[in-house]
C-alpha positions as CSV (number, residue, x, y, z in Angstrom):
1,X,-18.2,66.6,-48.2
2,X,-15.7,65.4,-50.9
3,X,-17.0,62.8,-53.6
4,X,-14.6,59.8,-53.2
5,X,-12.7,58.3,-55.8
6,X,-13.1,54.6,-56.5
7,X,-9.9,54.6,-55.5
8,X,-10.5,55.7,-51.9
9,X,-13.4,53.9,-51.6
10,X,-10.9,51.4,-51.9
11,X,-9.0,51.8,-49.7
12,X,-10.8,53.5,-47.1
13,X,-13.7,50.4,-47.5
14,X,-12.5,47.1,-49.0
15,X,-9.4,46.2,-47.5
16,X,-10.1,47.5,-43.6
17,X,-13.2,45.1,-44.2
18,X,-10.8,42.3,-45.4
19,X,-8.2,42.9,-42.6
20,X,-11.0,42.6,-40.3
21,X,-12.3,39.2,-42.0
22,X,-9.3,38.2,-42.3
23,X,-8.1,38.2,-38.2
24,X,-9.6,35.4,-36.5
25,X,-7.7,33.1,-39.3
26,X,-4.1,35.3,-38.8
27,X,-4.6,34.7,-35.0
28,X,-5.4,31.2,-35.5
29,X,-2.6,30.9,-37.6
30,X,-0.3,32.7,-35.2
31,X,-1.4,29.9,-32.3
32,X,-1.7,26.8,-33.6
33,X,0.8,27.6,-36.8
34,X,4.1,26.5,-34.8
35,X,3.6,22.9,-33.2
36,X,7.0,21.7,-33.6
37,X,8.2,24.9,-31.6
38,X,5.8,24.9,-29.2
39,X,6.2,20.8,-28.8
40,X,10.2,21.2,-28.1
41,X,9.6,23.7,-25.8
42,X,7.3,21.9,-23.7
43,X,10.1,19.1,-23.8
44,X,12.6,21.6,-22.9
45,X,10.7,22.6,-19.7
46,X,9.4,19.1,-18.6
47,X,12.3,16.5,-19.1
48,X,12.0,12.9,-19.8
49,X,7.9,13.4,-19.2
50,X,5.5,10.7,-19.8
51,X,2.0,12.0,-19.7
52,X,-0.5,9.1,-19.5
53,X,-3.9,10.5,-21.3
54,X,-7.2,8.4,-21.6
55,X,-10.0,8.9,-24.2
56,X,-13.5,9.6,-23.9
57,X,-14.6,6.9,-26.0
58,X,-17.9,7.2,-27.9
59,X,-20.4,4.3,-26.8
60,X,-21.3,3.0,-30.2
61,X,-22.2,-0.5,-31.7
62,X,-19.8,-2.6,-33.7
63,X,-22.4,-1.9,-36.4
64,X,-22.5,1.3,-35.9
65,X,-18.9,1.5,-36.1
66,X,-18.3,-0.3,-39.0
67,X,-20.9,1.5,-41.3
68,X,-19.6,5.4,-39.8
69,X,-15.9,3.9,-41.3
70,X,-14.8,4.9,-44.2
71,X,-12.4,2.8,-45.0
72,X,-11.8,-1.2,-43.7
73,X,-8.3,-2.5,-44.4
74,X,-6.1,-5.2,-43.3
75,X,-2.6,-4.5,-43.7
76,X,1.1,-3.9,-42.0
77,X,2.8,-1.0,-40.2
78,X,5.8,0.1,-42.0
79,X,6.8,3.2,-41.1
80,X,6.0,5.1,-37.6
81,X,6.2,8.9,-37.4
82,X,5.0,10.9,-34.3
83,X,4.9,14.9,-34.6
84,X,3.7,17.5,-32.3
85,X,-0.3,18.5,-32.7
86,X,-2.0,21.4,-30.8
87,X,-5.4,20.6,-29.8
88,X,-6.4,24.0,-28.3
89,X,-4.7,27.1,-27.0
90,X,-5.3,26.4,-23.5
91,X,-3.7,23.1,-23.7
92,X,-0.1,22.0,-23.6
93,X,0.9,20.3,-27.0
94,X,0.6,16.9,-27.9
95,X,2.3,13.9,-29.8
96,X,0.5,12.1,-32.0
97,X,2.1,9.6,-34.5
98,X,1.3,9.2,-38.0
99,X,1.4,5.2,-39.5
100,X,2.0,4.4,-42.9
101,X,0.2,0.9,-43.5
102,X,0.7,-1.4,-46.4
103,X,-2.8,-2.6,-47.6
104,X,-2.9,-6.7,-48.1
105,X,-6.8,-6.7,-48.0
106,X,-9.8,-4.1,-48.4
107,X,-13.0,-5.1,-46.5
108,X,-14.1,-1.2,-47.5
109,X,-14.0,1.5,-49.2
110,X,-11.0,2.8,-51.4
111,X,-7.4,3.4,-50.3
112,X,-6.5,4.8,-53.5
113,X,-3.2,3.0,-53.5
114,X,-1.2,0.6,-51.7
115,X,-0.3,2.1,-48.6
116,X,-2.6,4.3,-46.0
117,X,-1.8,6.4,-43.4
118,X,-3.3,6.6,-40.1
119,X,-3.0,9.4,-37.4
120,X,-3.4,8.1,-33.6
121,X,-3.0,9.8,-30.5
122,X,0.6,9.1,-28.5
123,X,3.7,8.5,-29.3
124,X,7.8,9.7,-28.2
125,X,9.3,12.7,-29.0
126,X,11.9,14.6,-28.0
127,X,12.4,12.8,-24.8
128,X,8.8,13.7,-24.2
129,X,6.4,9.9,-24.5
130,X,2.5,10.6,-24.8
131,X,0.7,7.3,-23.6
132,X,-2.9,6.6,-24.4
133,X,-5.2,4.0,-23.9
134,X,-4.9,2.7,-27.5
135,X,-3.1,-0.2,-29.1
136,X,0.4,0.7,-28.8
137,X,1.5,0.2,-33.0
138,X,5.0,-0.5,-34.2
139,X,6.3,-1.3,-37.5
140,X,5.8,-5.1,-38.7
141,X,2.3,-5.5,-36.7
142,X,-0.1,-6.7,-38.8
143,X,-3.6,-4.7,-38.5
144,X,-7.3,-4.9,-39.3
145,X,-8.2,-1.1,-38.7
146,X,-11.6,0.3,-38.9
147,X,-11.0,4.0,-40.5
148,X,-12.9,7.4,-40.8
149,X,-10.9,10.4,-42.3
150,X,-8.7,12.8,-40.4
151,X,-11.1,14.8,-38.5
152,X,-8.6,18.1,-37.3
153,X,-7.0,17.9,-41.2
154,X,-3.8,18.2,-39.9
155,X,-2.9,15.6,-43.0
156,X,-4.6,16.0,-45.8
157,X,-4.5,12.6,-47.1
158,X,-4.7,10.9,-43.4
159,X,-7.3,8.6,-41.8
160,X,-7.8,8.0,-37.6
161,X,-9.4,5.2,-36.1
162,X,-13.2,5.7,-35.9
163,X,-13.3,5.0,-32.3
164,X,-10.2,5.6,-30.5
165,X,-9.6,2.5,-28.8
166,X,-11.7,0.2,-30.1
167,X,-11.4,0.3,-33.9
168,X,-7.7,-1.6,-34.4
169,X,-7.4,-5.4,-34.3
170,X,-3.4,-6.7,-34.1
171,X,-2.7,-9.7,-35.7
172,X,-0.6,-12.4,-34.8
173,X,0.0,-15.7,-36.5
174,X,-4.3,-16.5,-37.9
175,X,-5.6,-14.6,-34.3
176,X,-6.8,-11.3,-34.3
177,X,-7.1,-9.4,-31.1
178,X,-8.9,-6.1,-29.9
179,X,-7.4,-6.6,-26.1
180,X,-9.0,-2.9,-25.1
181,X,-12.8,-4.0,-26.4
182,X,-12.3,-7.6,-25.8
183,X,-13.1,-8.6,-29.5
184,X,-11.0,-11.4,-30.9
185,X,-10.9,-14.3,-33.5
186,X,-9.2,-16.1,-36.5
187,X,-8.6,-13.3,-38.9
188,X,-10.9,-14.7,-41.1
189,X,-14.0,-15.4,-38.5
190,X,-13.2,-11.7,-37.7
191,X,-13.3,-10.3,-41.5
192,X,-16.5,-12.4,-41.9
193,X,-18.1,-10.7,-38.7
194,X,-17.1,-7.0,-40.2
195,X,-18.4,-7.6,-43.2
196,X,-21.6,-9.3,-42.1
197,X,-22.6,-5.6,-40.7
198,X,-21.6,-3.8,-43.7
């Protein structure tokens, strides 16, 4: 049998192996690469739908909530951008809608500048609307939200709520309301409360 070259061993070895490695994340690419696509063609074939989705919420504590956050802000919407998302490949895609909030107070953690932005399931798009349980966001609500970071890194630099309906109080006037967990209070009685269980 012939002696191979380094060179053959090269190519006969090494880069079949990497081709091999390298599949699951060219498939995966492949699949969930193209959400925008995939989200418009879903609108295409399904009209004017509104798909109503509920979470399963984890059964946590506020404690426990507020020490697995990350960050604890209180600030205002300013900016409301939904996109498509695919979840799975099984699954028709989604829309959720990516918040840019101005930060007026930080109860924890760091923002690393003024504004945020938070990722949270629902939104428009396309004719398509995605309804959730979760506290329905526009720009000018004020906010305290209760943060962990993005956990599908489909933005980099993004945070989600750390329970999905429980973790954003609005803000209206000195009263701030959790209407989907039934936690409310002066804004300040409610700051006070967070940062008791720090």
């Amino acid at each position: 049998m012939d002696k191979k070259t380094p060179l053959q061993l090269l190519c006969f070895v090494v880069i079949p192996l990497s081709c091999f490695a390298a599949a699951p994340f060219l498939v995966a690419g492949a699949v969930f690469g193209d959400a925008d696509g995939k989200g418009r063609q879903f609108a295409l074939d399904n009209p004017g739908a509104t798909i109503e989705v509920g979470h399963l919420e984890r059964n946590v504590t506020e404690r426990e909530e507020i020490r697995s956050s990350r960050l604890i802000i209180e600030g205002t919407v300013v900016e409301a951008r939904p996109h498509w998302k695919i979840v799975h490949v099984s699954t028709n895609p989604r829309i959720v809608t990516e918040f840019t909030v101005k930060v007026d107070d930080v109860l924890k953690g760091d923002p690393g500048g003024e504004t945020v932005k938070v990722v949270m399931d629902g939104g428009a798009l396309d004719g398509i609307t995605y309804k959730t349980d979760a506290v329905n966001l526009v720009p000018g609500t004020r906010v305290i939200m209760l943060l962990a970071n993005d956990r599908n890194g489909m933005f980099d630099d993004s945070y989600y709520p750390s329970t999905a309906t429980k973790s954003v109080y609005t803000v209206e006037g000195d009263r701030a309301t959790n209407g989907l967990d039934g936690r409310s209070g002066g804004v300040g009685e409610v700051k006070e409360r967070i940062s008791g269980k720090l």
